[in-house]
MMTF fields as JSON, N, C-alpha, C and O atoms, coordinates in Angstrom:
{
  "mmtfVersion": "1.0.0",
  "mmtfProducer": "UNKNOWN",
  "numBonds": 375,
  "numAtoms": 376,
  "numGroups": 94,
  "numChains": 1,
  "numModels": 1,
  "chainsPerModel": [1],
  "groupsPerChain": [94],
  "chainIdList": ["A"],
  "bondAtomList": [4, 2, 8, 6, 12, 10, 16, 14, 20, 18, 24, 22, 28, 26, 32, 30, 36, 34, 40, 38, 44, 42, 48, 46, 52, 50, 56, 54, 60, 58, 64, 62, 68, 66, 72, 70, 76, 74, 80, 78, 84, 82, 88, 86, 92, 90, 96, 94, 100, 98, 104, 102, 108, 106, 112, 110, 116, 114, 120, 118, 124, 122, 128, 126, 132, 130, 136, 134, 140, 138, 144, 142, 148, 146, 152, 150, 156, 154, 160, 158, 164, 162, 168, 166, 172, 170, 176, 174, 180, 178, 184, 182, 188, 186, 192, 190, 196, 194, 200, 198, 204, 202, 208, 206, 212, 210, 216, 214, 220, 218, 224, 222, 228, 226, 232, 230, 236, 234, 240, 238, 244, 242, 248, 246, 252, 250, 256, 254, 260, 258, 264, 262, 268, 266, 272, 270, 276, 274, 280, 278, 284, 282, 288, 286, 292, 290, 296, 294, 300, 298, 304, 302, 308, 306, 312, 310, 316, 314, 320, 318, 324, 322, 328, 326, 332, 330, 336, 334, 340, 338, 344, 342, 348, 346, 352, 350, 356, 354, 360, 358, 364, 362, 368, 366, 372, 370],
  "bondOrderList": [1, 1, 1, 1, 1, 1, 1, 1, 1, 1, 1, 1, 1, 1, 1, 1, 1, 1, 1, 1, 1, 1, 1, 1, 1, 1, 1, 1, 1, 1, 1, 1, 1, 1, 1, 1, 1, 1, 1, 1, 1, 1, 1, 1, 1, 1, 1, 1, 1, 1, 1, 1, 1, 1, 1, 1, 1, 1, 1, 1, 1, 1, 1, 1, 1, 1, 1, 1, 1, 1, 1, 1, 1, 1, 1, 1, 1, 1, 1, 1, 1, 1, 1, 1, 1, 1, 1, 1, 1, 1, 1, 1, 1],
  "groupList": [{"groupName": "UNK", "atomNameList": ["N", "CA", "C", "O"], "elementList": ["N", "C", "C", "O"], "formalChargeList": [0, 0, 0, 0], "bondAtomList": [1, 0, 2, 1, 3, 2], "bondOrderList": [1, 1, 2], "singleLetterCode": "X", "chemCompType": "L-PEPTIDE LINKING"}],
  "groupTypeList": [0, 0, 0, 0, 0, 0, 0, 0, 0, 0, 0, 0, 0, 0, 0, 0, 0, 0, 0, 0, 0, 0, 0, 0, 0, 0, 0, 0, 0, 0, 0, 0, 0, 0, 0, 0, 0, 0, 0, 0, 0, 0, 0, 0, 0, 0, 0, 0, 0, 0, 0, 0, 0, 0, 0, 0, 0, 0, 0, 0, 0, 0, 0, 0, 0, 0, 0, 0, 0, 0, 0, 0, 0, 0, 0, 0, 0, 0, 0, 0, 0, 0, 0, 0, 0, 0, 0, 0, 0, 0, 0, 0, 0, 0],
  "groupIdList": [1, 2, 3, 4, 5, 6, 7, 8, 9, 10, 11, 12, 13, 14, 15, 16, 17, 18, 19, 20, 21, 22, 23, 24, 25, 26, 27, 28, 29, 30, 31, 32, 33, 34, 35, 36, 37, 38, 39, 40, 41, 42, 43, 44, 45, 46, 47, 48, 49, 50, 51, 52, 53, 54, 55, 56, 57, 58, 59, 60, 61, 62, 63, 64, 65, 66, 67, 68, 69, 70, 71, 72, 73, 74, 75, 76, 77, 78, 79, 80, 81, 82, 83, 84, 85, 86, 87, 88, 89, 90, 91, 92, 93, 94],
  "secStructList": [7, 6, 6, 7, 7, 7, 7, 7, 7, 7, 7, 7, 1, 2, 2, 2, 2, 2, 2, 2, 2, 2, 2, 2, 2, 6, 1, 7, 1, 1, 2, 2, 2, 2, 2, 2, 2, 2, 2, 2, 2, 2, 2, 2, 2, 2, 2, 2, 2, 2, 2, 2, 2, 2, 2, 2, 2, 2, 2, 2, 2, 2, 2, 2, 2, 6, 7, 1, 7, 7, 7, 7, 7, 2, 2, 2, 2, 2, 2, 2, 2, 2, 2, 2, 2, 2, 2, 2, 2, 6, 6, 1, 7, 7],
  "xCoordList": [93.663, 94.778, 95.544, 96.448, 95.077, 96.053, 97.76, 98.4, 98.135, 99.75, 100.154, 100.897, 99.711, 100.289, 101.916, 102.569, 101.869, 103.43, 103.708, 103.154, 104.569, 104.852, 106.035, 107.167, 105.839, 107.394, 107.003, 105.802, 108.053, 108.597, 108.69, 109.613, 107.434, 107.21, 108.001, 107.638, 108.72, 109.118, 108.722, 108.822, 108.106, 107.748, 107.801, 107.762, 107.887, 107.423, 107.179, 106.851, 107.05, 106.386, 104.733, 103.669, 104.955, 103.723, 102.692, 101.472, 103.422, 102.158, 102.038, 100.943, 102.63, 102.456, 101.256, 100.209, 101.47, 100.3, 99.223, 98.112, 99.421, 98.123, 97.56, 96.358, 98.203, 97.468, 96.999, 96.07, 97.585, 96.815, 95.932, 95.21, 95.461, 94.902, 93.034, 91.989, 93.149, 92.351, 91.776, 90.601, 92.935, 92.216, 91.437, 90.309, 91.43, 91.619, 90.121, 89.328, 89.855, 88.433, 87.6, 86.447, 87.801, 87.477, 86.891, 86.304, 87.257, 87.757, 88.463, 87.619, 89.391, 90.212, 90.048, 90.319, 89.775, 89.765, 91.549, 91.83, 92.459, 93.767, 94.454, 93.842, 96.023, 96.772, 97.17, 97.389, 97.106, 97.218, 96.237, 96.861, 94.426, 93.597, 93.892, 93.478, 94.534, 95.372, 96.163, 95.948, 97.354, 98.189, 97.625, 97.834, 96.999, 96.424, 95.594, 95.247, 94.993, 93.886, 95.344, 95.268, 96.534, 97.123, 97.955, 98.244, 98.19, 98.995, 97.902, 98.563, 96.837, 95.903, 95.796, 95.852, 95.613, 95.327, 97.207, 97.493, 97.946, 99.516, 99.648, 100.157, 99.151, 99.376, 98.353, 98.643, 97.055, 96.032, 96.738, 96.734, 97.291, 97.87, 99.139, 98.865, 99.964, 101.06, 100.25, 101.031, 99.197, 98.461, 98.383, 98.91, 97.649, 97.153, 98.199, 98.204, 99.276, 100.492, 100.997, 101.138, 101.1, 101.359, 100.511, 101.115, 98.982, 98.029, 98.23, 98.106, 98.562, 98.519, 99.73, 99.728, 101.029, 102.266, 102.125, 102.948, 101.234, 100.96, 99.851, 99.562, 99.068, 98.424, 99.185, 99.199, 99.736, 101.048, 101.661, 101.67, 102.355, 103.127, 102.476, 103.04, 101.211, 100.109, 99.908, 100.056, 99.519, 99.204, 100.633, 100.457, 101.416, 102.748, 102.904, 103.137, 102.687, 103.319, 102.132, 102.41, 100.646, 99.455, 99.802, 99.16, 100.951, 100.824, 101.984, 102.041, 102.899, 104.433, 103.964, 104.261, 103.117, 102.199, 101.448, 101.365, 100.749, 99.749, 100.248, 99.528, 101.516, 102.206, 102.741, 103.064, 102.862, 104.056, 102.958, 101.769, 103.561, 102.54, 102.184, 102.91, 101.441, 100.869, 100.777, 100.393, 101.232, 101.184, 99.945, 98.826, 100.172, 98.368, 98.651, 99.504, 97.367, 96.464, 95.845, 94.812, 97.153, 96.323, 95.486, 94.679, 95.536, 94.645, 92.815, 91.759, 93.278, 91.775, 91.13, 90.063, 92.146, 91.537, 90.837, 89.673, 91.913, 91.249, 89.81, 88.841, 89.876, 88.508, 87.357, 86.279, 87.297, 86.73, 85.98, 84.758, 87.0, 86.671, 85.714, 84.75, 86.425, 85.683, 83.95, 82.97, 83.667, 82.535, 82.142, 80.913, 82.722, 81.403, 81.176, 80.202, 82.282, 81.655, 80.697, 79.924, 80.802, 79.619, 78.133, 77.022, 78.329, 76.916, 76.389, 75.169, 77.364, 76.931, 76.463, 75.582, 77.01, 76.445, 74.991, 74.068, 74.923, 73.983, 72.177, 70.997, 73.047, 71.99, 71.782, 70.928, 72.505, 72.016, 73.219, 74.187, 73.32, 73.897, 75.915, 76.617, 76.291, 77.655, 78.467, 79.527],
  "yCoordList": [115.351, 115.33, 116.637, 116.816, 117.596, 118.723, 118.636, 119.07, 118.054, 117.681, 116.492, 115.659, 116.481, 114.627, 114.806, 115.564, 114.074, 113.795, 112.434, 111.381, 112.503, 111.86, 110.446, 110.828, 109.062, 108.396, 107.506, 107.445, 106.593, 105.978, 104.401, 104.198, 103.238, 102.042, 101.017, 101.215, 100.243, 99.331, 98.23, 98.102, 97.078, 95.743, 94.83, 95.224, 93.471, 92.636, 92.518, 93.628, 91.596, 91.76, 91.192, 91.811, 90.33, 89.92, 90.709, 90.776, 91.216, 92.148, 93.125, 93.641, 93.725, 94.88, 94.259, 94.887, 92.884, 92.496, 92.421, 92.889, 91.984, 92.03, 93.401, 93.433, 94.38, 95.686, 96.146, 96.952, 95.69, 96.308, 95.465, 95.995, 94.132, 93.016, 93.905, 94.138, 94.083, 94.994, 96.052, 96.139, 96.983, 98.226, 97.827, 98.208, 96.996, 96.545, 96.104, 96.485, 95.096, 94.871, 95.497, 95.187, 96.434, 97.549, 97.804, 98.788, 96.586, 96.531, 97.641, 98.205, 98.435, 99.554, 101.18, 101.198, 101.918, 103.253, 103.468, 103.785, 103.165, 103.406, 102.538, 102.194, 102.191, 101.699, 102.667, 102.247, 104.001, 104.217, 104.033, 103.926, 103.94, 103.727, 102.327, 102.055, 101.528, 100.273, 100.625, 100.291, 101.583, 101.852, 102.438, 102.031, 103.282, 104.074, 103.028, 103.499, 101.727, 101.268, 100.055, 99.697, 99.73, 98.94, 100.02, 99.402, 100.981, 101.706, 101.79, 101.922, 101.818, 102.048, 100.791, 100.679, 99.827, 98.555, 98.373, 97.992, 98.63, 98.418, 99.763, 99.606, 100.783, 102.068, 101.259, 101.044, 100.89, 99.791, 98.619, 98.44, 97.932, 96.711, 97.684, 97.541, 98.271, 98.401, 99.643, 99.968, 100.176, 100.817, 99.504, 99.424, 98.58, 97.386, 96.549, 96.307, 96.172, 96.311, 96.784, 96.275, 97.734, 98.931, 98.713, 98.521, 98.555, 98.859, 97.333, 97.162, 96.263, 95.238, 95.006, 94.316, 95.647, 95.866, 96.565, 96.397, 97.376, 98.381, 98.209, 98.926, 96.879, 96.357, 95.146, 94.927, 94.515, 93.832, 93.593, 92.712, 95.016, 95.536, 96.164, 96.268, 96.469, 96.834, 95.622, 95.66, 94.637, 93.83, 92.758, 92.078, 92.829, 92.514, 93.214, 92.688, 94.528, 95.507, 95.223, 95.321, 94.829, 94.412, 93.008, 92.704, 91.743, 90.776, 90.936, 90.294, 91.793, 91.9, 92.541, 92.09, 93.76, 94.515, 93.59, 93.782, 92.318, 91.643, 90.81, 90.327, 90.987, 90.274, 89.216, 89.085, 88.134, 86.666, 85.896, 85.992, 85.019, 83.99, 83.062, 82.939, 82.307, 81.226, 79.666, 79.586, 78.69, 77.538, 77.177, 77.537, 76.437, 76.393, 74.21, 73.352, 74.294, 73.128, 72.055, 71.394, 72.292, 71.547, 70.768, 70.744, 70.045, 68.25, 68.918, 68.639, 70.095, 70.951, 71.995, 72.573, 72.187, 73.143, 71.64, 71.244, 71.07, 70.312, 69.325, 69.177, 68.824, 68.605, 69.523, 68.928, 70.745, 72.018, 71.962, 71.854, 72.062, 71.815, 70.819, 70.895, 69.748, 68.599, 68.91, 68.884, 69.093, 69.333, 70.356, 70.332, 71.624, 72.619, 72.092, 72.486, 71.018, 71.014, 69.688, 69.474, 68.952, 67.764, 68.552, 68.145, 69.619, 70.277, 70.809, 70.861, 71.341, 72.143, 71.007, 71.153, 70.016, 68.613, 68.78, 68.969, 68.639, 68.133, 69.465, 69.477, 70.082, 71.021, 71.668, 72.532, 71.214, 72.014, 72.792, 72.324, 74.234, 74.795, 74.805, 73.934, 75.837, 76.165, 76.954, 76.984],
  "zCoordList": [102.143, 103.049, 102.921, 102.105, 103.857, 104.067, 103.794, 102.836, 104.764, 104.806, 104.312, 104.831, 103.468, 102.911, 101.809, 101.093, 102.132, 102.062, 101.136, 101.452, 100.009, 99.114, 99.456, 99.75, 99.43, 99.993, 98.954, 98.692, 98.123, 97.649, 98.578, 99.367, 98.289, 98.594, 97.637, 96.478, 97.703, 96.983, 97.58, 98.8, 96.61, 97.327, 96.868, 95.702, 96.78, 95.662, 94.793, 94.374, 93.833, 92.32, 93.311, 93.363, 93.736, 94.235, 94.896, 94.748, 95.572, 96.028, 95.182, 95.405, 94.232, 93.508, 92.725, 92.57, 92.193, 91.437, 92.533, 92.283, 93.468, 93.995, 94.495, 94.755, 94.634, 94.917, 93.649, 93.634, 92.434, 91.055, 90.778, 89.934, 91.079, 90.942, 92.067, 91.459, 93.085, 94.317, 93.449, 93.092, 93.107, 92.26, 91.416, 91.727, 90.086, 89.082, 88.954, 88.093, 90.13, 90.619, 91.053, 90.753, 91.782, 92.178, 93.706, 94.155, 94.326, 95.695, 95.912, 96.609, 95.861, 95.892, 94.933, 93.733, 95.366, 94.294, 93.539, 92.383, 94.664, 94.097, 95.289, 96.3, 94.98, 95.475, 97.201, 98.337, 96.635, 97.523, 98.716, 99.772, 98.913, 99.656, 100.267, 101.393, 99.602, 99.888, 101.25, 102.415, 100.546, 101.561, 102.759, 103.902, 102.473, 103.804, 104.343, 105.426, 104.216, 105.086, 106.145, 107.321, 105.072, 105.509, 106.809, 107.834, 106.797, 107.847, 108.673, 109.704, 109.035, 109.915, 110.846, 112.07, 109.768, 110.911, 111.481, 112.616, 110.734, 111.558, 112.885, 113.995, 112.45, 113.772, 114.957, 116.134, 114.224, 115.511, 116.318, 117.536, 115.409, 115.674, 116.898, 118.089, 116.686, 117.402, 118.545, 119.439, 118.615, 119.586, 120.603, 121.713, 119.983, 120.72, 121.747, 122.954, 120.359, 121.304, 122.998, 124.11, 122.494, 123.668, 124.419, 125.474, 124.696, 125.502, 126.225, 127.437, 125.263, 126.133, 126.831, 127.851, 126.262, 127.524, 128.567, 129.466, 128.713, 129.763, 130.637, 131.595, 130.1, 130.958, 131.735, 132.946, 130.815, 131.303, 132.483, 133.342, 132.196, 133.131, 134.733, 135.823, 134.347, 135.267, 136.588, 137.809, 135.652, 136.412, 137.242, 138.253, 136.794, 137.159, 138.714, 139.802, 138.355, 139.608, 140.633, 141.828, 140.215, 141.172, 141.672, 142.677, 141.077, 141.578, 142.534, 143.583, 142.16, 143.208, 144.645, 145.751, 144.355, 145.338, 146.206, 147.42, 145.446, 146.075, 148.015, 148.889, 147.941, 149.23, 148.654, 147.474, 149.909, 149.291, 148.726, 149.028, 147.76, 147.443, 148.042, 149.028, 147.996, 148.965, 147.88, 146.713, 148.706, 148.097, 147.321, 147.689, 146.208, 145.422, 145.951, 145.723, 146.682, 146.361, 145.058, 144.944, 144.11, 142.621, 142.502, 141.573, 143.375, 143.667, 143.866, 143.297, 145.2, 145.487, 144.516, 144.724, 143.143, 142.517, 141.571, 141.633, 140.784, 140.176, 140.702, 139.957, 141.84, 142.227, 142.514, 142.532, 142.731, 142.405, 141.319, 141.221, 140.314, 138.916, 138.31, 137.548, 139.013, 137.987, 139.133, 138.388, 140.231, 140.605, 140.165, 140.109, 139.675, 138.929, 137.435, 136.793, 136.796, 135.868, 135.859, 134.925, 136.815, 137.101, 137.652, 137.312, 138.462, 138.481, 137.441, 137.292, 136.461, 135.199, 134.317, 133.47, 134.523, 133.344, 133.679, 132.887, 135.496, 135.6, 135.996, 136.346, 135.672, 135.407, 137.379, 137.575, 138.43, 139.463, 139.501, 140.101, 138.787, 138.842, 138.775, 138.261, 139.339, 138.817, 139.083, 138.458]
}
């Protein structure tokens, strides 16, 4: 790590044992490979985040865009339904 940079983690007794508990086994080279794998999946996790607000929001502006809504038929979806899944029981298709 070219630019790496030193910070001061305080945490638990619990997890401290369990990150020396990881090393210890040798699941882990050091606490810190700990840290660095745990900031990766949190920068992923909050990437993921984001990507799914912005699809979100995507599709929001495609349903406002889409025109007025139109009344839904529940009675005709649900009988819909129960016939693709009575053809799918019955093997002629779906």
């Amino acid at each position: 790590m070219a630019d790496a940079k030193e910070i001061l983690i305080v945490v638990p007794a619990e997890e401290a044992e369990a990150l020396r508990t990881a090393v210890a086994s040798g699941d882990y080279a050091s606490a810190d490979e700990i840290m660095h794998e745990a900031l990766r999946d949190w920068q992923d996790k909050r990437h993921a985040q984001t990507a799914d607000a912005t699809r979100l929001r995507r599709k929001w502006q495609e349903g406002l865009a889409s025109g007025q809504p139109e009344p839904l038929d529940l009675d005709a979806i649900k009988a819909k339904g129960r016939d693709i899944l009575v053809r799918r029981r019955s093997g002629t298709g779906g």
